[in-house]
Structures are given as C-alpha cells and as structure tokens.
VEXBADO-916764 format. One line per field, with one value per residue (C-alpha): residue in three letters; x, y, z. Coordinates in steps of 0.001 Angstrom, whole numbers, plus 524288, in hexadecimal, padded with zeros to 5 digits. Layout:
<pakols>
code Ala,...;
c1 X,...;
c2 Y,...;
c3 Z,...;
</pakols>
This chain:
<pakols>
code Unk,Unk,Unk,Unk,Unk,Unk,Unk,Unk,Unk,Unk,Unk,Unk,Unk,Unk,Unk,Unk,Unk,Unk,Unk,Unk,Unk,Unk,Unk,Unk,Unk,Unk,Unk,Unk,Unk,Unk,Unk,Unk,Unk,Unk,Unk,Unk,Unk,Unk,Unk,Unk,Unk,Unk,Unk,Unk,Unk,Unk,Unk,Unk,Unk,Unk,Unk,Unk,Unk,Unk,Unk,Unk,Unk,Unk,Unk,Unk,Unk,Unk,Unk,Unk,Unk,Unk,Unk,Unk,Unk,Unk,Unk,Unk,Unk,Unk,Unk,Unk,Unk,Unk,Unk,Unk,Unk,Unk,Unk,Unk,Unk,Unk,Unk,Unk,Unk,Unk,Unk,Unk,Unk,Unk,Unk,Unk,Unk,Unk,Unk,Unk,Unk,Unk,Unk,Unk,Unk,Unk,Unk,Unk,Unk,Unk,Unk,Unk,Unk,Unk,Unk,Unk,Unk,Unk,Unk,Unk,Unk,Unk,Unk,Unk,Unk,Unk,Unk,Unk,Unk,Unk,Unk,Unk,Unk,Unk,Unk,Unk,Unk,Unk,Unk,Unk,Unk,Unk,Unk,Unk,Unk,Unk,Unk,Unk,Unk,Unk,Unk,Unk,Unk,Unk,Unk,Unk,Unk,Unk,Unk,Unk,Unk,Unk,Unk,Unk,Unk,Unk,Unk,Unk,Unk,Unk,Unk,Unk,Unk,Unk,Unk,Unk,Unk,Unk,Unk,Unk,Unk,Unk,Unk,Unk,Unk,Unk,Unk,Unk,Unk,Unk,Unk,Unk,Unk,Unk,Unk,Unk,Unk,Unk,Unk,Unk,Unk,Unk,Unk,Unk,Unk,Unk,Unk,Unk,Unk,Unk,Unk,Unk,Unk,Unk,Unk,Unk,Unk,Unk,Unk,Unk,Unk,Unk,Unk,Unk,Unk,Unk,Unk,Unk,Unk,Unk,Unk,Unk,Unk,Unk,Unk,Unk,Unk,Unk,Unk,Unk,Unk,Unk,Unk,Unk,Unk,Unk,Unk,Unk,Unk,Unk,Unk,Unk,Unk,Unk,Unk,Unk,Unk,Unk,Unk,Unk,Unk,Unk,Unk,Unk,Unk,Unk,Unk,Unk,Unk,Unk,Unk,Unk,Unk,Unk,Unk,Unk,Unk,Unk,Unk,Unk,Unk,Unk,Unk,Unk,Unk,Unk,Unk,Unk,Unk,Unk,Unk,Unk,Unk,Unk,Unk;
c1 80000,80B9B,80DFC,8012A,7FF72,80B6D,80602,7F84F,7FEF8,80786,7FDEA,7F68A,800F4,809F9,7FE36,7FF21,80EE5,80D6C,80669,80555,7FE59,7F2A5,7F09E,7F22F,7EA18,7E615,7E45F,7DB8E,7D47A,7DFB2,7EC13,7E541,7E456,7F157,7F715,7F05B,7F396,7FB10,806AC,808BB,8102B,8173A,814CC,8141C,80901,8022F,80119,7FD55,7F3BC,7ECD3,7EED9,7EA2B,7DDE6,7DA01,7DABB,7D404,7C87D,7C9E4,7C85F,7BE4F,7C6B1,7C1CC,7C600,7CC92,7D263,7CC16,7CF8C,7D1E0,7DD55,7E230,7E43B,7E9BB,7F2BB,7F5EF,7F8F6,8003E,808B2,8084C,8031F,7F588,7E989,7E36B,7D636,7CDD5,7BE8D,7BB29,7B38C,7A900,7AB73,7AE0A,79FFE,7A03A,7AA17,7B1D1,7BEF4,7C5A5,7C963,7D16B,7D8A0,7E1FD,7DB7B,7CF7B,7CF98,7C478,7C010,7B2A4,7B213,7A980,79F02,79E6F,7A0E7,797D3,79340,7A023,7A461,7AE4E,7BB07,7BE53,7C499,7C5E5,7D141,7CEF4,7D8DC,7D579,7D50A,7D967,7E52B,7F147,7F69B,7E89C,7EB6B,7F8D0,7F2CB,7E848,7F251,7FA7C,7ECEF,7E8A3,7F4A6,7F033,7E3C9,7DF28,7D1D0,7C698,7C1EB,7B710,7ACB6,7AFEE,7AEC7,7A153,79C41,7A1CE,79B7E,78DFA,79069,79548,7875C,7814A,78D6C,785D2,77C3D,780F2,78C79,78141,7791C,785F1,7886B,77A4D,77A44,786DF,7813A,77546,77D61,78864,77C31,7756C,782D1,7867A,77A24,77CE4,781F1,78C9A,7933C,79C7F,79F83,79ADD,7A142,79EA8,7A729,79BBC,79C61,7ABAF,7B06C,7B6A7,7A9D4,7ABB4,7B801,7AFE6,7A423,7ADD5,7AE59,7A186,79A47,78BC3,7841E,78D8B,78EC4,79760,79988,79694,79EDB,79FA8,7A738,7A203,7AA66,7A2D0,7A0A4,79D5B,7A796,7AC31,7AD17,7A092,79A37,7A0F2,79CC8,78F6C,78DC6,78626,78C88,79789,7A57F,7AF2F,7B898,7B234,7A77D,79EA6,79579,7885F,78949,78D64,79B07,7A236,7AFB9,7B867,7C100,7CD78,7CCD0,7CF7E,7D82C,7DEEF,7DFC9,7EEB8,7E815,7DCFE,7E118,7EA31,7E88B,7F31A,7ECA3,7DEE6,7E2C9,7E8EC,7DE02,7D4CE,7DFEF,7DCE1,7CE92,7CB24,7C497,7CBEC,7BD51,7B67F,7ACDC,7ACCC,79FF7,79C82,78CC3,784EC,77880,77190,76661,76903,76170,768AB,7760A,7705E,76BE2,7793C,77F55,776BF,77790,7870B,7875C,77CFA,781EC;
c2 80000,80859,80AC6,80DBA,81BD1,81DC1,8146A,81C69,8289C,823B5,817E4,81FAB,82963,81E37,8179D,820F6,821C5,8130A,8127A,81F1B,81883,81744,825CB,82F56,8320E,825B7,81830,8148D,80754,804DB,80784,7FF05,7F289,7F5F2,7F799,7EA8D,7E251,7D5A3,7D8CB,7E50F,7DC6A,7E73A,7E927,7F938,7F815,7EF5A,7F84F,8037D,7FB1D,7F8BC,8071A,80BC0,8022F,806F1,814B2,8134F,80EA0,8189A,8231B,81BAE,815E6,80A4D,7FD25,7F7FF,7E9A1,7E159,7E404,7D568,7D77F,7E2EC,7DC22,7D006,7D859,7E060,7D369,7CDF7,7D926,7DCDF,7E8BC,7EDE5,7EED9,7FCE1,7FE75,80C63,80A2C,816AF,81A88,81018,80E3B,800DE,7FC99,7FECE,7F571,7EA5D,7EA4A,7E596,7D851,7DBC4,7E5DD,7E7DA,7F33C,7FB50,80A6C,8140B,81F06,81F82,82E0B,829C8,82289,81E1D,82C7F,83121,83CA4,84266,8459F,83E10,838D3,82B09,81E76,810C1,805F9,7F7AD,7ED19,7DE1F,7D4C0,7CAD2,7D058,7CADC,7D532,7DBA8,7E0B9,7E6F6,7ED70,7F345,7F638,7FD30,805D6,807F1,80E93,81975,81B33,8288B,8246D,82DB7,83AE5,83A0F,83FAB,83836,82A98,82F7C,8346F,8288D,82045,82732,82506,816C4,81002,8185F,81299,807D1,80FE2,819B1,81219,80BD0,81865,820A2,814D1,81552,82450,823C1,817F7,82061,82C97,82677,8212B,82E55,835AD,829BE,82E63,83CFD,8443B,84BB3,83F2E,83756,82A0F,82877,81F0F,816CE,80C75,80103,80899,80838,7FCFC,7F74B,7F79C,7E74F,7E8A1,7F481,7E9C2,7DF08,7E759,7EBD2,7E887,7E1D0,7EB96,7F7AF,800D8,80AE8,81472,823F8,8271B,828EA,82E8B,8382C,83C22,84734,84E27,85909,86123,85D76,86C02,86F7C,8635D,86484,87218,86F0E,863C2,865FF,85BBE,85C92,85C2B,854D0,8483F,83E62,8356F,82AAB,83543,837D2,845A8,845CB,849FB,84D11,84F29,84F32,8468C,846A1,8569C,8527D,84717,84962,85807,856B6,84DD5,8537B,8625E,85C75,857E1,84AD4,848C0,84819,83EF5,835A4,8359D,833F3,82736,821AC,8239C,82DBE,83A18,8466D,84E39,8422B,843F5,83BAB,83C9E,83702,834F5,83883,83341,840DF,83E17,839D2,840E1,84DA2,846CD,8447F,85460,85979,851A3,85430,86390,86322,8595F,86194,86A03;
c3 80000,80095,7F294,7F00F,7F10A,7E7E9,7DEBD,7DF11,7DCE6,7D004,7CA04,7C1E8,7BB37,7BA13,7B06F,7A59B,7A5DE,7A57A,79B01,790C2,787D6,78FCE,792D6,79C63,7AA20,7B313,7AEB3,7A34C,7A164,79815,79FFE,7ABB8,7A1F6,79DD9,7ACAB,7B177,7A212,7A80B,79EAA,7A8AC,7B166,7BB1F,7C917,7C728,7BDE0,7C54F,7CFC6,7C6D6,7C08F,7CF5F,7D3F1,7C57B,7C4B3,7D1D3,7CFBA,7C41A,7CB36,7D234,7C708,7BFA5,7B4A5,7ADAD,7B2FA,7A7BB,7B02D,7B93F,7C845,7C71C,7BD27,7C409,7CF8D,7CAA2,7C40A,7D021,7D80D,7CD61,7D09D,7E072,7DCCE,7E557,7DFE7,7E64E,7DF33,7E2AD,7DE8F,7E4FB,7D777,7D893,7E850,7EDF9,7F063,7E186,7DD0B,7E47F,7E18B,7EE65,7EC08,7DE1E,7E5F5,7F241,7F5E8,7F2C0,7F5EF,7F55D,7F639,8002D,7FCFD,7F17B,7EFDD,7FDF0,80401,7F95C,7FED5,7FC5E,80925,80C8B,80BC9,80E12,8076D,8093E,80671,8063E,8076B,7FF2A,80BC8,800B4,7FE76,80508,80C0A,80DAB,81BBB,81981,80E30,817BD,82153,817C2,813BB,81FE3,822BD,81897,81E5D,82589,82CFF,825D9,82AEE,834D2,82F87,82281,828B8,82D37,81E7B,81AC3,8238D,81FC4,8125A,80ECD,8124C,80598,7FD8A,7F896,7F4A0,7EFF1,7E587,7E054,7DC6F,7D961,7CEBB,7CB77,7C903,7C133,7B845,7B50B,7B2AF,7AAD6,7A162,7A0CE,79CE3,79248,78A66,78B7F,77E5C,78660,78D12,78302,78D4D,79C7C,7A3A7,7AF8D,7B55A,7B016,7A254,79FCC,79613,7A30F,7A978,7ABDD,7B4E4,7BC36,7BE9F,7C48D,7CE92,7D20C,7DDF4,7DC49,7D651,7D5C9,7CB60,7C416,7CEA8,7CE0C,7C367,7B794,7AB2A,7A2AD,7948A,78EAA,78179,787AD,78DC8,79C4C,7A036,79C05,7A170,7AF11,7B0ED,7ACAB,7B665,7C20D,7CB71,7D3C0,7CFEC,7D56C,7D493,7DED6,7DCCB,7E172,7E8D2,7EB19,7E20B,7D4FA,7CFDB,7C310,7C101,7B432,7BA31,7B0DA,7B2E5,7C086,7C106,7B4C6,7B207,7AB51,7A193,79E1A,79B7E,791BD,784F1,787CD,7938A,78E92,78277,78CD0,79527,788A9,7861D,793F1,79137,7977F,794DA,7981C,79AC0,7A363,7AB87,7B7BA,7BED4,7CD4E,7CC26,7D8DC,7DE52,7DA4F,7D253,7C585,7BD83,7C673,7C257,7B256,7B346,7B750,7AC7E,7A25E,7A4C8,7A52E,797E1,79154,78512;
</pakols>
C-alpha cells in the first residue's frame, strides 16, 4: 500500500507517453485493451493497467476488459488491483472479489444531499495478506468530521432508494435527449459498445447510474449558459448537475487544436457534456434541457 499514492499520482500521464499512438488525456477503451493484451508481459504495466482501469471507472470511461482479465493479469504480475466505482456507487456494482481493494467515494450517491464529506476503503478477506493490507490502510485513515458521520448516518438508509430512481431518471433522460435534433450521441454506461463488461458487474436489478454523456451540435457555450440546473463536477445527488467536464479536467487539451485532435483520437469529445440527473421531476429536468438545446 505504500507505493500507491505515487503510482496514483503518475498512472495516468505515464499512459499516453506509453503509448502515443493511442492519444492524448486519460485512458481510452483502446489503450486499456492494449495495457491489459497478454503479450504486455511487464510488471510496470501491469500496475498501470490496475491503477488506470480503476480510475477509469472512476471517470466514467468505457470498460473495454473484463475485471476478470484485469485481475488475472494483475496477479500474474504482483501488481494490486485498486478499483474506484464511486460513479455508479458500490450498492450499484459488485466488484470486490476481482479486486484487492475497493475505494469510494460516500460523498455521492450515498451522502446525496450533498453535504458531506466522507469515503470508504474495503479490503478482499480472500486475499492472502488481506489483514496487513487493512492494517497498512488504516494507517491513512483520519476518523470523519462529527457532524459528517451524523448526515451520513441520516442518509445511507435512502441509498437504496434513491440509486435506483437516480438510474431510473437518467435512463428516461438519456432516451429523451437521443431523439432531440440538437444532441449528436448520449451515452450511458448500459448504452456504450462495452455495455456487456458494465452488466457483469451489476447487482440484481441495478442500473446505469446518474450520468450520462451528452456530444452536441449545438454549441457547448451557448447550451451551458442556457441551462437552468446547477453547475458543478460531483454527481450521484438528489439535484441535477451539468458540467463540461474536459473544460475542467483537461483545460491544456482542449484550448488547443493538438490537444483536441488527441482527445477526438482517444474518443472523446473536446465540448462533452457530462450531466449528474436528479430526482427533480422529470418533465422539470426535460424543460431545462429543452430550453438550453432549443435554437
């Protein structure tokens, strides 16, 4: 557990220098089949590949390998398998027993109010050295503010609940903006061509999650002024929110012309916008949309 904040901090930039001809910005589909491709026999990119594919979870990439070949892969090599499904939540998707540990955020989706700050880590009991590993992250742990712990504690017996409408919400949205004139793809994590390795995971009767992926026709600027919602970079809450995410996360890349084509060559569009659906009304959520999209 050592190594692992260094190797958090230098996975992902390490990807693209790695391999050029996959693009810039973070991990595609592509460079993750390429990282965990059996003829990639070294114990570096092994450990990329785990750190990557779990970040990339994290960010809402598309699963392009099975966690099952991941973590063969990652044993094959003594590297740790860290996976993050904070985007869909763990009551979402079950993911322990491919991985050494699961991390999370509970500041969405389970704090979903948006008032707190809080996390969790989870150690495989199946694992060999399961308890030193839980020793080691213990030792990183700060016990949560007070007054979190008690928002928190309010809060996690709606999480059932409220995953299941947030994926509802987003379903119904996702197929509403599909069908509008000013929206050129929508994307969900069950309509992605790697939607299969996504369902492995799922937990009986899950869903998608809250967000989705909007490319427009129309221009981002003018939509994201339009749009009556609120702005901002978190998700998996009970109010709407829009962000264009690659503004934030990427700015170097998109205000250039280089770093636009390469994120077009990882498959990603430069102007996305990511949105976190709410448990507003729909037809509120379809009216601020369709006043922001309209010409």
């Amino acid at each position: 557990m050592s190594h692992s904040p260094n190797l958090l901090r230098h996975a992902l930039p390490t990807i693209p220098r790695a391999h050029p001809d996959r693009g810039a910005g973070r991990p595609s589909a592509q460079t993750l089949t390429v990282l965990a491709h059996p003829a990639n026999t070294t114990r570096e990119r092994a450990r990329i590949a785990a750190v990557a594919f779990a970040l990339a979870i994290a960010v809402a990439i598309a699963v392009a390998v099975t966690l099952a070949a991941l973590a063969a892969l990652c044993r094959t090599h003594g590297a740790r398998l860290l996976l993050d499904p904070s985007v869909v939540s763990v009551f979402t998707v079950d993911v322990l027993a491919h991985t050494d540990v699961v991390v999370s955020s509970l500041t969405k989706y389970t704090g979903s109010a948006g008032d707190l700050t809080a996390g969790l880590i989870a150690v495989n009991p199946a694992r060999p050295d399961a308890e030193a590993l839980l020793q080691s992250a213990r030792s990183y742990i700060d016990a949560p503010y007070a007054a979190d712990t008690i928002a928190l504690a309010q809060q996690i017996v709606k999480l059932p609940a409220v995953t299941a409408r947030l994926s509802q919400q987003a379903t119904e949205l996702a197929q509403r903006l599909a069908q509008h004139p000013a929206v050129s793809r929508v994307r969900t994590a069950l309509t992605t061509s790697t939607a299969k390795n996504y369902q492995a995971m799922l937990r009986p009767g899950a869903g998608p999650g809250a967000l989705i992926t909007l490319e427009l026709k129309a221009d981002l600027r003018t939509v994201y002024d339009r749009l009556q919602v609120v702005k901002g970079p978190s998700f998996g809450l009970e109010f709407t929110l829009a962000t264009p995410f690659l503004w934030l996360a990427h700015f170097s890349e998109v205000t250039t012309p280089e770093g636009r084509e390469g994120l077009r060559r990882a498959g990603l569009d430069p102007d996305l916008l990511r949105v976190s659906v709410g448990l507003e009304p729909i037809e509120e959520i379809w009216s601020a949309f369709a006043a922001a999209l309209k010409k």
